[in-house]
C-alpha positions in Angstrom: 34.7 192.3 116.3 37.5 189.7 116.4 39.5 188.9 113.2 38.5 185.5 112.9 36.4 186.6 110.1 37.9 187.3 106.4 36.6 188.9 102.9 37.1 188.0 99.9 37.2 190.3 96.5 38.7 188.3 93.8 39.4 189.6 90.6 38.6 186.8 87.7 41.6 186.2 87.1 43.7 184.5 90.1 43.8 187.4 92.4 41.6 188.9 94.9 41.7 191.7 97.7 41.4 190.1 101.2 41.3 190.8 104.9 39.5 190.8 107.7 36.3 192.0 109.0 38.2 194.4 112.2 40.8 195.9 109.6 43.7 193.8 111.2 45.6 191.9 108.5 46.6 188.4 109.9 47.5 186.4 107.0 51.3 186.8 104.9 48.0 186.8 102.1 46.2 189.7 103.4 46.1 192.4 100.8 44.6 195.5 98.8 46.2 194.5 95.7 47.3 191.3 94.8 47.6 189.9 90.9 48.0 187.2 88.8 51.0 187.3 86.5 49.9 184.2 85.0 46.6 183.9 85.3 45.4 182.4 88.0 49.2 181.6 88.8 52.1 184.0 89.4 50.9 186.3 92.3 52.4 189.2 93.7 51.7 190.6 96.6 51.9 194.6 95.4 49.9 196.5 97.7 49.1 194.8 101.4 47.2 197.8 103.3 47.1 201.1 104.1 47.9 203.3 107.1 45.0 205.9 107.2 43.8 209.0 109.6 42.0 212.0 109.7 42.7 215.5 110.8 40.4 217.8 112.5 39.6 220.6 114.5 40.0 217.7 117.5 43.2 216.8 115.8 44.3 213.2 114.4 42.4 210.3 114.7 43.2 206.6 113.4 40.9 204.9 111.0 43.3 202.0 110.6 45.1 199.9 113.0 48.4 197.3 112.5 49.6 194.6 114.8 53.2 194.5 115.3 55.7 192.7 116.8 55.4 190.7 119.0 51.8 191.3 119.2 51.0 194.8 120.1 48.2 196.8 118.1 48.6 200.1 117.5 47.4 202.9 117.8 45.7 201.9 121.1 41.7 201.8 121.3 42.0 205.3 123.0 43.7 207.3 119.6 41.3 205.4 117.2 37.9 205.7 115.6 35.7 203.1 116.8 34.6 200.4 114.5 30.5 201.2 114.6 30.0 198.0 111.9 31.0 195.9 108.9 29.2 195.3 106.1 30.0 192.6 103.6 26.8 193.8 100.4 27.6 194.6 98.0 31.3 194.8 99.2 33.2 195.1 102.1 32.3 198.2 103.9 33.5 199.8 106.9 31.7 202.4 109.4 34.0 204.0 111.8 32.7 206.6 114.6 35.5 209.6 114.9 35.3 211.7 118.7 33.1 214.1 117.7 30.2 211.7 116.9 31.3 211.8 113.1 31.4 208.6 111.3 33.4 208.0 108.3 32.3 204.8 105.8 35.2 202.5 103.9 34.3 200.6 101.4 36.8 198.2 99.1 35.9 196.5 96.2 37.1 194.3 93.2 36.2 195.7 89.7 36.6 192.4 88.1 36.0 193.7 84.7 39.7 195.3 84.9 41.1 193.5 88.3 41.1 197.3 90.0 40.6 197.5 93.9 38.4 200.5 94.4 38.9 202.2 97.5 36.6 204.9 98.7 35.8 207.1 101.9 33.0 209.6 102.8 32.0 211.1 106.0 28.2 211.1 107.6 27.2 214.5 109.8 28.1 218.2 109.8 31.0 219.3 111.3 34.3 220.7 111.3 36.7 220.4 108.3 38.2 217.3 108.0 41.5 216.1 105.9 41.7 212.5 105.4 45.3 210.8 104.9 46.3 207.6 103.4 49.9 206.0 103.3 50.1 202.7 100.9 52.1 200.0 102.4 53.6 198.1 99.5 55.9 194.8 98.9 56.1 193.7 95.6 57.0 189.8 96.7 55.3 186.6 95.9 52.4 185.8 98.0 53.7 183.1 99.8 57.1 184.8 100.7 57.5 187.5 103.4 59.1 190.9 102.8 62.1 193.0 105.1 63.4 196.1 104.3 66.5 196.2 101.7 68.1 199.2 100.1 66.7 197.4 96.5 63.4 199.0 97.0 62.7 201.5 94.7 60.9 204.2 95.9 60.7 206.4 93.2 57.2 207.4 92.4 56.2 209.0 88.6 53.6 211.0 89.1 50.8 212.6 86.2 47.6 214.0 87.1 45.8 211.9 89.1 47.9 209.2 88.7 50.9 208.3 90.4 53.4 205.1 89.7 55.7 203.6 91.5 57.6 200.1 90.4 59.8 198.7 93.3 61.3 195.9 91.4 61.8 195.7 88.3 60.7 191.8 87.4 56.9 192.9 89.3 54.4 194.7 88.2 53.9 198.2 88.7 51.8 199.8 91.6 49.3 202.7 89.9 47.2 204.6 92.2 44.8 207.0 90.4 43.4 209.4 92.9 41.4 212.6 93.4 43.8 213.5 96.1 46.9 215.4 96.4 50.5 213.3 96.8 53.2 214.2 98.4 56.4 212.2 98.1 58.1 210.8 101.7 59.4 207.4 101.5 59.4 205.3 104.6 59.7 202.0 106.3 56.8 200.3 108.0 58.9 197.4 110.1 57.8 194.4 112.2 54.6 193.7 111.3 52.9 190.6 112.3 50.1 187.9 111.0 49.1 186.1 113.5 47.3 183.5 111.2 50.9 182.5 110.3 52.1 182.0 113.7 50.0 179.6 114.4 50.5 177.5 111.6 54.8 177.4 112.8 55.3 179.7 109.7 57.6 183.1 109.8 55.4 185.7 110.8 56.6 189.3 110.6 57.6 191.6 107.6 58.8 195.3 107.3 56.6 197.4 104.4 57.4 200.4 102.4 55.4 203.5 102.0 56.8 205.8 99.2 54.3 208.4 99.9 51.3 210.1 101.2 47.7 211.0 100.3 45.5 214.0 101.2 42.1 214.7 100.4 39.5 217.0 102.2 36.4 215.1 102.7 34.3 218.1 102.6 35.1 218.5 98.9 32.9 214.9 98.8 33.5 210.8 98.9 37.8 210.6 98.3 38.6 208.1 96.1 42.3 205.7 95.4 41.8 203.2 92.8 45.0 200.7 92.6 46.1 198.5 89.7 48.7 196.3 88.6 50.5 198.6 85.9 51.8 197.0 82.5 53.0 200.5 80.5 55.5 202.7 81.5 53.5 205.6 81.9 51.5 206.6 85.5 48.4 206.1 83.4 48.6 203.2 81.5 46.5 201.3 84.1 43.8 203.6 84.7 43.6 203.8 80.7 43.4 200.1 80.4 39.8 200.2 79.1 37.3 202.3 77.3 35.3 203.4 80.4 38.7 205.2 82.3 38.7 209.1 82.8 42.3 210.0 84.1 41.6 213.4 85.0 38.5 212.5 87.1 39.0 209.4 89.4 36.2 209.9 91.5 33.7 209.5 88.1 35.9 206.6 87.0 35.9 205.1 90.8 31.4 205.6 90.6 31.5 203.7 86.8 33.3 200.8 88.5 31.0 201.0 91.1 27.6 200.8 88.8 29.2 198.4 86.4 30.1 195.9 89.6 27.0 196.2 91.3 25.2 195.8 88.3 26.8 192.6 87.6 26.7 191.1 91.3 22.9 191.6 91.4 22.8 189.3 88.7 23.5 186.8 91.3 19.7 185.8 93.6 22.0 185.2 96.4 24.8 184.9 98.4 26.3 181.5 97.6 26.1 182.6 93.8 27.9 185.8 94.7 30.3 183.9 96.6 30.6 181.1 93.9 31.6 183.3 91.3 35.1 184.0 92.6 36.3 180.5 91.8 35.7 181.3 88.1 38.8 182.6 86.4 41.0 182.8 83.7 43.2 180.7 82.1 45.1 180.6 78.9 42.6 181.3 76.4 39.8 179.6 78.5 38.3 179.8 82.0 39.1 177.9 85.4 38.0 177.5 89.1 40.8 178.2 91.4 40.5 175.5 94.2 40.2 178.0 97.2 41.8 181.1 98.7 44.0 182.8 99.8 46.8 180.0 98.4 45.4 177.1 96.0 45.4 177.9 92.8 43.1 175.5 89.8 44.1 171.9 90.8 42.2 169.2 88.5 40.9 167.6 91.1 39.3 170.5 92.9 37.9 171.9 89.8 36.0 169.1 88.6 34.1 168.3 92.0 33.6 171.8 92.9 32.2 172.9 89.1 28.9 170.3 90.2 27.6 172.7 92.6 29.2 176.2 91.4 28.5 175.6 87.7 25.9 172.8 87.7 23.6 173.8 90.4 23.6 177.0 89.4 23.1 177.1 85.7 25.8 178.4 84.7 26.6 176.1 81.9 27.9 177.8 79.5 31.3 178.5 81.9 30.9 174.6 82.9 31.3 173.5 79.1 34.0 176.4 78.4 36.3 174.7 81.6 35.7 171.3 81.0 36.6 172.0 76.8 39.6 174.1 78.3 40.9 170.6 80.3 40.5 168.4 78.0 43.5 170.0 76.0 45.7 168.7 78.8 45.1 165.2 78.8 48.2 163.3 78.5 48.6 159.3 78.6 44.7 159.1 80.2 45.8 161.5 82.5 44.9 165.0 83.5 47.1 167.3 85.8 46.2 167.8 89.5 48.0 171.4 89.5 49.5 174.1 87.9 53.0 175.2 89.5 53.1 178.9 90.7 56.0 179.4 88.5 54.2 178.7 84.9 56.2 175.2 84.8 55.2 172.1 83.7 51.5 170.8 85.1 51.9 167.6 87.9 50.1 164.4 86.3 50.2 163.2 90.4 46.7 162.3 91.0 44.8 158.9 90.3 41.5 160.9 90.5 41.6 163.8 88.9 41.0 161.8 85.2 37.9 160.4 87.0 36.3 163.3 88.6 36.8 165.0 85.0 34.2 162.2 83.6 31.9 162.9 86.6 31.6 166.7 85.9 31.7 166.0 81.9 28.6 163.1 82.3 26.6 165.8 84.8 27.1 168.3 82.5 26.0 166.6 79.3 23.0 165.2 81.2 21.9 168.9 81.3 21.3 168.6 77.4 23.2 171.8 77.0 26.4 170.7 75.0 26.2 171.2 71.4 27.1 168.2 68.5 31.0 169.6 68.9 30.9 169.6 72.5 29.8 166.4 73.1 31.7 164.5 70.4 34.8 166.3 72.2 34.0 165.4 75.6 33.7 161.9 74.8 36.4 161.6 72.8 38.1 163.2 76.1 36.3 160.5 78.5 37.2 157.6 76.1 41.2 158.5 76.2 41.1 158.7 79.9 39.5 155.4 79.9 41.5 153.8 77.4 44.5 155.3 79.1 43.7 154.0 82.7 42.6 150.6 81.1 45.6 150.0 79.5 48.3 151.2 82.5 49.6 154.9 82.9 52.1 156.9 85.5 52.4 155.9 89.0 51.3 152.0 88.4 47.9 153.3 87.3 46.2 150.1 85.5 42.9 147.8 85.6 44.2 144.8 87.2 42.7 141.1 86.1 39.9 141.4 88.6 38.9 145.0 86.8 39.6 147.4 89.3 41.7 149.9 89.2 45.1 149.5 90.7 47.5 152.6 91.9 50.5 153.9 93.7 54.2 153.9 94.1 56.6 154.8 96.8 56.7 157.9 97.8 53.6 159.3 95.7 50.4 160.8 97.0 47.9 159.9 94.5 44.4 159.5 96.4 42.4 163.1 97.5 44.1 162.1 100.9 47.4 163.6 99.6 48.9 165.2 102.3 53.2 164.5 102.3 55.9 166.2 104.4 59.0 165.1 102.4 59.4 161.7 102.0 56.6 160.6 104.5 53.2 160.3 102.4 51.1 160.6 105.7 48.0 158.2 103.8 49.8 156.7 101.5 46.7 154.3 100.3 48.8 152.1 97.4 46.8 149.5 95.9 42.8 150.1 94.9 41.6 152.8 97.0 37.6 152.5 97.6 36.6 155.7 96.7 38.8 155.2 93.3 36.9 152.0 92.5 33.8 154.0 93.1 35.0 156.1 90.3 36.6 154.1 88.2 33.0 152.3 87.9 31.3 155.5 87.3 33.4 156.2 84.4 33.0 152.8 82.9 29.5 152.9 83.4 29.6 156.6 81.5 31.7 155.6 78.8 29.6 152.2 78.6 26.8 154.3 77.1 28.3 154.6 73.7 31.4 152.0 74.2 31.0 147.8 74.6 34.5 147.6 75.6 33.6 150.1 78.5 30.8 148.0 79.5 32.4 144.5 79.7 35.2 145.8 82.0 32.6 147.9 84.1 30.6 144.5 84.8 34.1 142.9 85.6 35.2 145.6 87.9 31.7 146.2 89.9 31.2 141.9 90.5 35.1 142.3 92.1 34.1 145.5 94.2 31.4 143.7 95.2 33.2 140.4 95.8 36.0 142.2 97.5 35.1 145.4 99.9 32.4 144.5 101.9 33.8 143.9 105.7 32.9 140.2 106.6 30.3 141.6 109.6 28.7 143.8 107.2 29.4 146.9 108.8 30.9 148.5 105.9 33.6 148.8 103.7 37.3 148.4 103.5 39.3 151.4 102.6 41.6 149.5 100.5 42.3 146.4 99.5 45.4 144.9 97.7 47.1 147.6 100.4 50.4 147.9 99.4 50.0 146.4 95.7 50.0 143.0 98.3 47.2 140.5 97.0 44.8 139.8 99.5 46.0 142.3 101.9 43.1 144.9 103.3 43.2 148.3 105.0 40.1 148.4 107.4 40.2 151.8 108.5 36.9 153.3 109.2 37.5 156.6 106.6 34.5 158.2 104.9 36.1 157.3 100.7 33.6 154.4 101.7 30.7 157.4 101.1 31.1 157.4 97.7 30.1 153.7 96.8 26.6 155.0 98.1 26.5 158.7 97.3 28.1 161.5 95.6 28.4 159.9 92.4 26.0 159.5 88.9 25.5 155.7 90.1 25.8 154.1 93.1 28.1 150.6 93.2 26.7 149.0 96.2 22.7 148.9 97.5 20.3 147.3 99.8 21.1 146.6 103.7 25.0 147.1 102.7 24.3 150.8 101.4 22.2 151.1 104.8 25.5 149.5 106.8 28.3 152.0 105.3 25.6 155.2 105.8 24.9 154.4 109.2 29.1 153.7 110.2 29.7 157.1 108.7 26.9 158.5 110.3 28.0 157.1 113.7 31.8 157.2 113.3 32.8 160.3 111.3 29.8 162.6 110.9 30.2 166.1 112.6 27.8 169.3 112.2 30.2 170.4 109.6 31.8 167.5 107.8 33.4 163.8 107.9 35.8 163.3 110.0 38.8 161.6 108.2 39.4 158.9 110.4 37.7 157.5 113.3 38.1 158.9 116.6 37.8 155.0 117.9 41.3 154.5 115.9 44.4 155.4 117.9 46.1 157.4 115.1 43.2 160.2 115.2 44.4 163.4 115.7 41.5 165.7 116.4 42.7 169.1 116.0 44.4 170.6 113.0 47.2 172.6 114.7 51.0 173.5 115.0 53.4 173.8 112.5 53.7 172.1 109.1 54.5 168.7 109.7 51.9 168.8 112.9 49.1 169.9 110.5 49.6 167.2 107.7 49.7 164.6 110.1 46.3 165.6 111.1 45.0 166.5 107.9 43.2 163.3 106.6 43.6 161.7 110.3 40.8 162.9 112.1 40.3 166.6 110.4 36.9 167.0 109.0 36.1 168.0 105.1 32.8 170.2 104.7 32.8 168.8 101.1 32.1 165.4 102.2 29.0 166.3 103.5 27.7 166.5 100.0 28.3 162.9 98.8 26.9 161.5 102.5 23.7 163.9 101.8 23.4 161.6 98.9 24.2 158.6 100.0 21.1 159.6 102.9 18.7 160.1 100.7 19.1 157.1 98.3 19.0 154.8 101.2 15.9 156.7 102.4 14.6 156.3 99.1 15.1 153.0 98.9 13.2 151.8 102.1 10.2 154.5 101.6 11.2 156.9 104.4 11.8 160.4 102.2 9.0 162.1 102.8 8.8 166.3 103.2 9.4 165.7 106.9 12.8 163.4 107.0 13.8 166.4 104.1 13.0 169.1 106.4 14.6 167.0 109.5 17.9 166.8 107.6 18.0 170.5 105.9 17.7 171.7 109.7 20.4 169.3 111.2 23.3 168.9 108.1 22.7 172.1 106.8 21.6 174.6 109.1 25.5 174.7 110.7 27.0 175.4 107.4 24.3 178.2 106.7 25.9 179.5 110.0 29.4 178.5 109.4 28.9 181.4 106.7 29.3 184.2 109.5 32.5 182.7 110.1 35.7 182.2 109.1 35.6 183.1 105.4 32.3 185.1 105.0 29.9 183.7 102.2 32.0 181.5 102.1 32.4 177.5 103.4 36.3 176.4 104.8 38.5 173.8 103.7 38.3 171.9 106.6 37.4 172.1 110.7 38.8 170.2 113.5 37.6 166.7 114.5 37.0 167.6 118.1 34.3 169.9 118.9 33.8 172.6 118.8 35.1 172.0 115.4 37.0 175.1 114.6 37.6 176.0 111.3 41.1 176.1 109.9 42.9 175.3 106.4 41.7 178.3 103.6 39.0 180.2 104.7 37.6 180.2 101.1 37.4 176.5 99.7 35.6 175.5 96.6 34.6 172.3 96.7 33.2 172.9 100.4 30.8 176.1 99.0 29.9 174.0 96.0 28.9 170.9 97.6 26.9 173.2 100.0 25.4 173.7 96.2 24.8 170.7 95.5 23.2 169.7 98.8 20.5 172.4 98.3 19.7 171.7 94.9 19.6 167.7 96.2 16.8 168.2 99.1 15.2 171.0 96.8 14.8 168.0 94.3 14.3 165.0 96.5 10.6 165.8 98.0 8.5 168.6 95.6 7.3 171.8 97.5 9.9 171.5 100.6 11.9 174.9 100.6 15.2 175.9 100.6 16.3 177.3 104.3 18.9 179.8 102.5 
């Protein structure tokens, strides 16, 4: 089993539990316990792995492996048990085959009631007695950093009961482990490990770990149990009493309560793309959020608002939809609504043109559901109008409706577009002027707004007779990907990109129609189209860059030239079957046809990478390798969306998932 593929545990509130499927971390973000200070911003790395064995009659045997530097695993295949399979339901779970024909299981889960990583062991067969040991390797560092031994560490450990603390730096949380084991104190340094996940990307890629201590536990006394938390008191147990259900003295009972209570509430979910879905939902503030993707994005504006369509929407889960969309609109500032939330808890970043818009999208999809109450609504449209108004009337960044209607955007140096990717002064797309996919939006929301406001509608009819006046290519081939380039009147960007989609599909209402809808459907198709996304850029165009690879600046240059998006495939789903509709040709067959070509990879592309989960993006160039975060979630929840799209467009046809 390679390490290619990654879990997930996430917690509810920002942080998760993560590795990969073989037990090798590879990632700076791998960890057992990693938390949100902030919720869902502030992590701390507190608690990366383990180094665990077990002692028998045949003597010691490795249940855990590590890669160090400069790429060596050890121990070697010969000293460890062999990895008999990996299991990812209910939660990630390990079965490892010892010499003697033993096999020992390993299972790690997220409690997200309380945000506690349960780990738990047990042995299958008869046989000899058999001590199991467990060194934590901990850090304490913020997740993005790397960690080297220092004589700061503090290794002191305060132990009571079952529960043992130790606090390494003073400004992180604490590290409780609450055990049915036995602890014994021997502080040591783990150095030179290495993630080769962040070697590839041209990052640093080795850290040195501490282990203050180690853990016994005889497995033929029954299942051994560690539970780890994030500690906020002073004393050992202040984490494992954090709620109602916690037994100190007995952390195997509390470890098989966490157990039912998460099980119970995962079954909830019919399958796995709603299990999967439900780790984007988190805190924040008072309200709730959807974190953009893991193991690094935290909620940015415009992530949430096209990924809450499929997670929320599709899914019925409306109540959270309303509760996130009542949460943003607190934010809105000048028309505008942030596109992220710093790590540090500072000021949000009002940097995007379409975050404002994609809020209006979600808010009009959700209302349509009939599910927002009189105080909901009349707050959401009050929310939609001020973005409007806002926009209309000229905001940050040269954000306005110019004379012809459309919406104008950009300045120097600023990355406003989806296509946001900048490596210190050079805005790699830089897209000033009126964006297609913006106008797309920017219609939408007039057209929304238009329900309930005449000024709304008057502009709308201005700005969609302009679009329509103004994007179409001359051959009729498709559409320009920006016109008024460079706030230059007249000036167009031709660039065969797929924001064109989204005058077609992926939106409440489509701005163009007829043999021109066909036109830009058919391009994309042709041009950009790969098993598991659109391609960014043309491979016909001489700046495409086919593979996502090499170090920072390497990667952004590729990342909206030529690097596929899996959440595309969503709006060119849409855009499929309105033209289909349009000329009589949906029919149960063409739905079928398309579920087994469009979404068939993806259904497969969730053994990979990320399990259960969809990536950020995959390489232009077959064989289309998946890279950026392994958990994305706009890709999962336009995956979503697409089912609940087929499952709608023809009665009867069934889902393949």
């Amino acid at each position: 089993m390679d390490d290619n593929a990654e879990w997930l545990e996430a917690d509810g509130r920002g942080g998760y539990a993560s590795g990969t499927a073989n037990g090798l971390r590879t990632r700076r973000y791998h960890a057992l316990l990693l938390c949100a200070t902030v919720p869902p911003t502030g992590r701390k790395v507190l608690v990366n792995g383990i180094e665990a064995w077990v002692e028998g009659i045949d003597g010691r045997e490795a249940l855990t492996r590590q890669r160090y530097a400069p790429d060596v695993v050890v121990p070697d295949a010969s000293a460890a048990a062999v990895l008999v399979s990996f299991d990812l339901h209910p939660w990630p779970t390990w079965r490892l085959r010892l010499r003697d024909g033993r096999v020992v299981r390993m299972s790690c889960f997220v409690d997200k009631a309380s945000a506690r990583t349960v780990l738990r062991w047990d042995r299958e067969g008869a046989g000899g007695p058999l001590t199991l040991k467990v060194r934590p390797l901990l850090s304490g560092r913020d997740y993005h950093a790397l960690h080297h031994e220092n004589p700061a560490f503090d290794f002191s450990a305060i132990v009571e009961g079952g529960c043992v603390r130790w606090q390494p730096y003073g400004d992180v949380p604490a590290v409780v482990a609450h055990t049915n084991g036995r602890y014994a104190h021997e502080p040591d340094w783990y150095r030179n490990f290495v993630y080769v996940r962040e070697r590839e990307r041209g990052l640093d890629d080795t850290e040195d770990l501490a282990t203050p201590g180690l853990f016994s536990f005889d497995l033929d006394d029954g299942p051994a149990v560690m539970i780890l938390a994030a500690g906020q008191g002073r004393g050992a147990a202040a984490a494992a009493a954090a709620d109602a259900d916690a037994d100190a003295a007995d952390a195997g009972a509390l470890a098989g309560r966490l157990a039912a209570r998460e099980a119970a509430r995962r079954a909830a979910f019919p399958d796995r793309l709603r299990r999967a879905a439900d780790a984007y939902v988190v805190s924040r503030a008072r309200g709730l959020t959807l974190v953009a993707g893991y193991p690094w994005f935290t909620d940015w504006g415009r992530d949430t608002f096209i990924a809450m369509r499929g997670l929320l929407l599709a899914t019925g889960r409306l109540d959270e939809a309303c509760a996130i969309l009542l949460e943003w609109t607190g934010y809105i500032s000048q028309g505008m609504l942030p596109n992220r939330f710093p790590d540090d808890g500072g000021e949000p970043a009002y940097n995007s043109v379409d975050a404002s818009l994609w809020f209006i999208v979600a808010a009009h999809d959700y209302l349509a559901t009939g599910h927002a109450g009189d105080a909901a609504r009349t707050r959401l449209r009050a929310a939609i109008d001020a973005i409007v108004a806002g926009y209309a009337a000229g905001t940050r960044h040269g954000i306005a409706a110019d004379g012809d209607g459309l919406l104008r955007a950009g300045c120097e140096g600023m990355q406003l577009t989806w296509m946001d990717a900048k490596v210190g002064d050079w805005v790699v797309t830089p897209r000033i002027g009126k964006p297609v996919e913006v106008q797309a939006l920017w219609i939408n929301a007039l057209r929304i707004a238009g329900a309930w406001n005449a000024a709304s509608r008057d502009l709308e009819r201005r700005a969609t007779a302009a679009f329509l006046r103004r994007f179409p290519k001359p051959d009729g081939s498709g559409l320009y990907d920006v016109v008024d380039a460079g706030h230059e009147a007249g000036a167009v960007d031709g660039s065969i990109r797929p924001n064109q989609i989204f005058a077609v599909g992926g939106l409440p209402h489509a701005v163009v129609d007829g043999s021109l809808a066909s036109a830009v459907v058919a391009q994309v198709e042709r041009e950009l189209l790969t098993p598991l996304g659109l391609r960014t850029l043309s491979p016909g165009d001489p700046r495409y860059i086919g593979r996502y690879q090499g170090g920072p600046m390497q990667r952004d240059a590729a990342y909206h030239q030529g690097t596929a998006w899996p959440w595309l495939m969503g709006p060119f789903l849409q855009a499929w079957l309105r033209v289909r509709a349009r000329t009589g040709m949906l029919d149960r067959a063409a739905v079928d046809d398309m579920r087994a070509r469009r979404l068939a990879p993806l259904y497969r592309h969730l053994d990979e990478g990320g399990l259960d989960h969809v990536s950020e993006i995959v390489d232009g160039d077959a064989p289309h390798r998946c890279a950026g975060a392994p958990f994305q979630a706009w890709s999962l929840g336009e995956l979503l969306r697409m089912e609940a799209m087929l499952r709608d467009a023809v009665p009867g046809a069934a889902p393949t998932e």
